[in-house]
N, C-alpha and C positions, 0 to 999 in steps of 0.2 A: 336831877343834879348834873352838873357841868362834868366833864369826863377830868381826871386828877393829870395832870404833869408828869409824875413819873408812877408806872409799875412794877412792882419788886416782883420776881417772881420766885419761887422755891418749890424747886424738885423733892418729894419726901419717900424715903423708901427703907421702913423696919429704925426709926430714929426717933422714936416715940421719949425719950431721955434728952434728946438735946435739941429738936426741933423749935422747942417750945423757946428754946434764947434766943435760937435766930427770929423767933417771929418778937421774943420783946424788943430786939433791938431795933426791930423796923419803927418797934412803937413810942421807941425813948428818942426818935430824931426831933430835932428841933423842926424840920419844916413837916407840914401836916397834909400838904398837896400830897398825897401817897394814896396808890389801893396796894394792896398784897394780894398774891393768887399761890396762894397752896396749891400742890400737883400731886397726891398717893398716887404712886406709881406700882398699887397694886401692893402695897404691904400686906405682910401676912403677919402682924403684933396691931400691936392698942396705936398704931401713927395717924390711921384715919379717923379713928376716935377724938385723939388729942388737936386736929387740928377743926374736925369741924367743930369742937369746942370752941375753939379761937374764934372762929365765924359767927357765931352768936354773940360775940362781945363785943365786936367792932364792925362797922356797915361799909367799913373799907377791907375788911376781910373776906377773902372767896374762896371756898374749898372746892375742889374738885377731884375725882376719883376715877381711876382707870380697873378695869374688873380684873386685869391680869397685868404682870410682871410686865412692860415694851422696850424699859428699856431709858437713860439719862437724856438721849436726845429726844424721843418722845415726848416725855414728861417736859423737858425746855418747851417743844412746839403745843404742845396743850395749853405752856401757862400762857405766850406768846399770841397764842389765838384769844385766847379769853383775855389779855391785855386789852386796856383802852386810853393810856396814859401815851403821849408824845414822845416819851422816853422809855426805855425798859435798863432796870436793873437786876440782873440774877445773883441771886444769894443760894451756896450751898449750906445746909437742912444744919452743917456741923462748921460753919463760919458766922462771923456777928459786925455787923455793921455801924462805927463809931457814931455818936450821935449828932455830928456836924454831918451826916456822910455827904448823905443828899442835899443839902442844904446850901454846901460847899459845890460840890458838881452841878450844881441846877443852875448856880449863878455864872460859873465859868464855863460849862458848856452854852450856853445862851450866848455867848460871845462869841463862838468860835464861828468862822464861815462857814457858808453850807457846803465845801465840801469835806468837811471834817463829819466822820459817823457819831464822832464823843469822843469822850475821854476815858481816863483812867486813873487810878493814883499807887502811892505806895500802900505795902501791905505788913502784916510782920505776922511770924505764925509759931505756935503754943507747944508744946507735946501732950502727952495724954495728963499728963504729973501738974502740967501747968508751966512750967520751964518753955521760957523763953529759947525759941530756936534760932530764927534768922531776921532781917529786917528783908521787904522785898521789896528792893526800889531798881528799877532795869533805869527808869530815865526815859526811855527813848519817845520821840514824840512826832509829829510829821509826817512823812512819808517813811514807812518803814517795809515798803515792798521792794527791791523781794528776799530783804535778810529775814524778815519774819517768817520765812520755811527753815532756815538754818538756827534760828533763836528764838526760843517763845518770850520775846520783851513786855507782850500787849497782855500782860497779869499784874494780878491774880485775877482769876474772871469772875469772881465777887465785887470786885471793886470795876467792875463796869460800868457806864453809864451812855446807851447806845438808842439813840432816833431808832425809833419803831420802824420807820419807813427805808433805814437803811438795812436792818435785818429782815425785812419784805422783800429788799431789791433783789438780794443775797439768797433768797428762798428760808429763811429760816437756817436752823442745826439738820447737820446731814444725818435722818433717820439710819444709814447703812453704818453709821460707825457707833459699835459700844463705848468705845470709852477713846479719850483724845481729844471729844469735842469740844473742849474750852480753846486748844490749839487751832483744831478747825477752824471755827468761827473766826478766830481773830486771823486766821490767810487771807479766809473768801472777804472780809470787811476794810483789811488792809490794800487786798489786789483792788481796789475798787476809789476807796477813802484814803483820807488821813487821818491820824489819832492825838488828841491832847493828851496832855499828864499833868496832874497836879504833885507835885514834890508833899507830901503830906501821909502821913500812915493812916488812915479813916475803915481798913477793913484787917479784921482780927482771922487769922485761920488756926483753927485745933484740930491739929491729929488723934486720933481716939486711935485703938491696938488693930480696929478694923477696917483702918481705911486702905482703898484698895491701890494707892499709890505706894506704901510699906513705909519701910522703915524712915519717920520725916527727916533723920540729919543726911541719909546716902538712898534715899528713894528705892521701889521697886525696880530692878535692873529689870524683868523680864516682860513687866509692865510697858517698863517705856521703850522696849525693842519690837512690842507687839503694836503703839499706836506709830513708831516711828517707819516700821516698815509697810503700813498700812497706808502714811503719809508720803511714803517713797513710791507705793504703787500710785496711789492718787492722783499725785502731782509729778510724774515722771516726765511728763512735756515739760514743764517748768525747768526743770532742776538740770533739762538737758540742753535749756535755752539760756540758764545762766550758770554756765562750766564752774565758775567761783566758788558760788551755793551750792551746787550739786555736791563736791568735792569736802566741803565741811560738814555739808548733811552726811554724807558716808562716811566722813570719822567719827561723827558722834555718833553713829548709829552702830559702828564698827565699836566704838568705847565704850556703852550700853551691852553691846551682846561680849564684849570681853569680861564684864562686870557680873553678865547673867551666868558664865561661866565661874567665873569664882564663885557663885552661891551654888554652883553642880560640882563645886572643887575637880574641876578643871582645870589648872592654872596652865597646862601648856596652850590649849586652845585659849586661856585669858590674852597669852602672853601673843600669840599670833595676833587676835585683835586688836589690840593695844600699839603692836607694832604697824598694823593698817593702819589704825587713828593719825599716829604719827608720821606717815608717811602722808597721807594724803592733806592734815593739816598740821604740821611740824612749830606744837607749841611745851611752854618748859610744862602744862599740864601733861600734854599727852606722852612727852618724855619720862615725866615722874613715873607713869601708872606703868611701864615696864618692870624695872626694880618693885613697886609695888605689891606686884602678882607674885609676885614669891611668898608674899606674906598671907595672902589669903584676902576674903572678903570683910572679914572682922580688922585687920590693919587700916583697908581703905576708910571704913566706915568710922576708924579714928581718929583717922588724920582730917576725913570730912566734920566730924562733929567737932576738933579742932579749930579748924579754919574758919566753921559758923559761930563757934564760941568768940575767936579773936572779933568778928565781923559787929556780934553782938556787945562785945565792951567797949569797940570804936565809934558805935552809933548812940547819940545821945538822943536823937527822937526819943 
């Protein structure tokens, strides 16, 4: 058999309950060019069960199994290795893929010049209830180096759709980082390429009570302080050669660790932070979250699920 177009891949780790949509939705796409590559990244429940099941049903299905815990970007470079499709698409084990996804992407990225890596589209994503939380459309398209270290535009990174041979160039996901690597990637793919977008919602994301980004409408604050500051060591030559970037990456990172403080009810260290943010990039957000911090981390987290609610009755996708 001729090697398929695109490969979806899926990292699976203790998701034995919801793996099994993300793998029907690969299977309800209208185009049929597809293999899936399952990756048990060492689960300890019924998840490697459930999915070599799926591999006996479909001959575009591949299970593969890791004997111990390595780890999300592992598990990305195993499905990546065992890929053989032109294109690679990653789907996480608890997001679902519209059934135009690929079908839409395959035809528009085929168009783009080779030095575009692929594209992207909009996204919109669930809570645990089913409640619609935000639509996820950044837009941005092109050259988006080097605001892409100060803004992760290039998501959600289920709704990928990236040349094999450009995450080859790139080496793959960086083994050395736990978690962050949807960000990663799309630095090392952007410093190199350019990105399309398609204006279209085709990737669904559900928060379930345990996912490790927290709470979906006001995110894990100490989460994103730990991939941001890992981001700041990383790319420190970068961030020093464009003063701009550097400057707004250290208020958001300074905004994040004021937020990690409000969940240690902290507010005077919130309020130190918050006043860094503002200082370094002087916006009416980082203004607000002053005043804010008096209120604790339960106020932010209401006026965030506010402003996703307004966001969600103005979009008619």
């Amino acid at each position: 058999m001729s090697d398929p177009a695109v490969s979806v891949t899926i990292p699976v780790y203790n998701r034995p309950d919801r793996v099994g949509d993300a793998i029907e939705s690969v299977r309800d796409q209208t185009l049929d060019d597809w293999e899936l590559i399952l990756v048990n990244d060492g689960s300890t429940d019924g998840s490697g069960d459930v999915i070599d099941e799926y591999a006996t049903t479909d001959a575009r299905i591949h299970a593969h199994h890791h004997d111990e815990n390595r780890g999300i970007s592992a598990a990305r470079n195993t499905g990546l290795d065992a890929a053989t499709g032109e294109y690679v698409c990653p789907l996480d084990s608890d997001d679902r893929f519209r059934p135009k996804k690929l079908d839409r992407q395959l035809s528009y990225v085929r168009s783009l010049p080779d030095d575009y890596c692929g594209c992207y589209t909009a996204g919109v994503s669930y809570d645990a209830d089913g409640d619609r939380i935000e639509t996820i459309r950044t837009g941005a398209s092109g050259d988006l180096w080097p605001e892409v270290l100060r803004r992760h535009d290039f998501r959600p990174h289920s709704s990928h759709m990236v040349r094999r041979s450009c995450l080859d160039a790139i080496g793959g996901y960086d083994a050395d980082l736990a978690r962050g690597v949807d960000w990663d990637i799309a630095i090392r793919l952007a410093r190199r390429f350019r990105v399309g977008f398609i204006d279209e919602i085709l990737i669904e994301r559900h928060f379930a009570d345990d996912n490790v980004s927290g709470n979906p409408t006001a995110g894990n604050p100490t989460y994103q302080v730990t991939i941001r500051e890992h981001l700041r060591e990383k790319y420190a030559d970068v961030l020093a050669a464009y003063p701009h970037v550097g400057r707004q990456f250290d208020a958001r990172l300074a905004r994040h660790r004021g937020l990690a403080a409000l969940e240690a009810e902290n507010r005077w260290r919130a309020c130190r932070q918050f006043a860094r943010a503002m200082r370094l990039e002087p916006t009416l957000e980082h203004a607000l979250l002053v005043p804010l911090s008096v209120g604790g981390l339960s106020v932010y987290r209401r006026v965030s699920a506010w402003r996703r609610e307004q966001t969600c009755l103005g979009d008619g996708s």
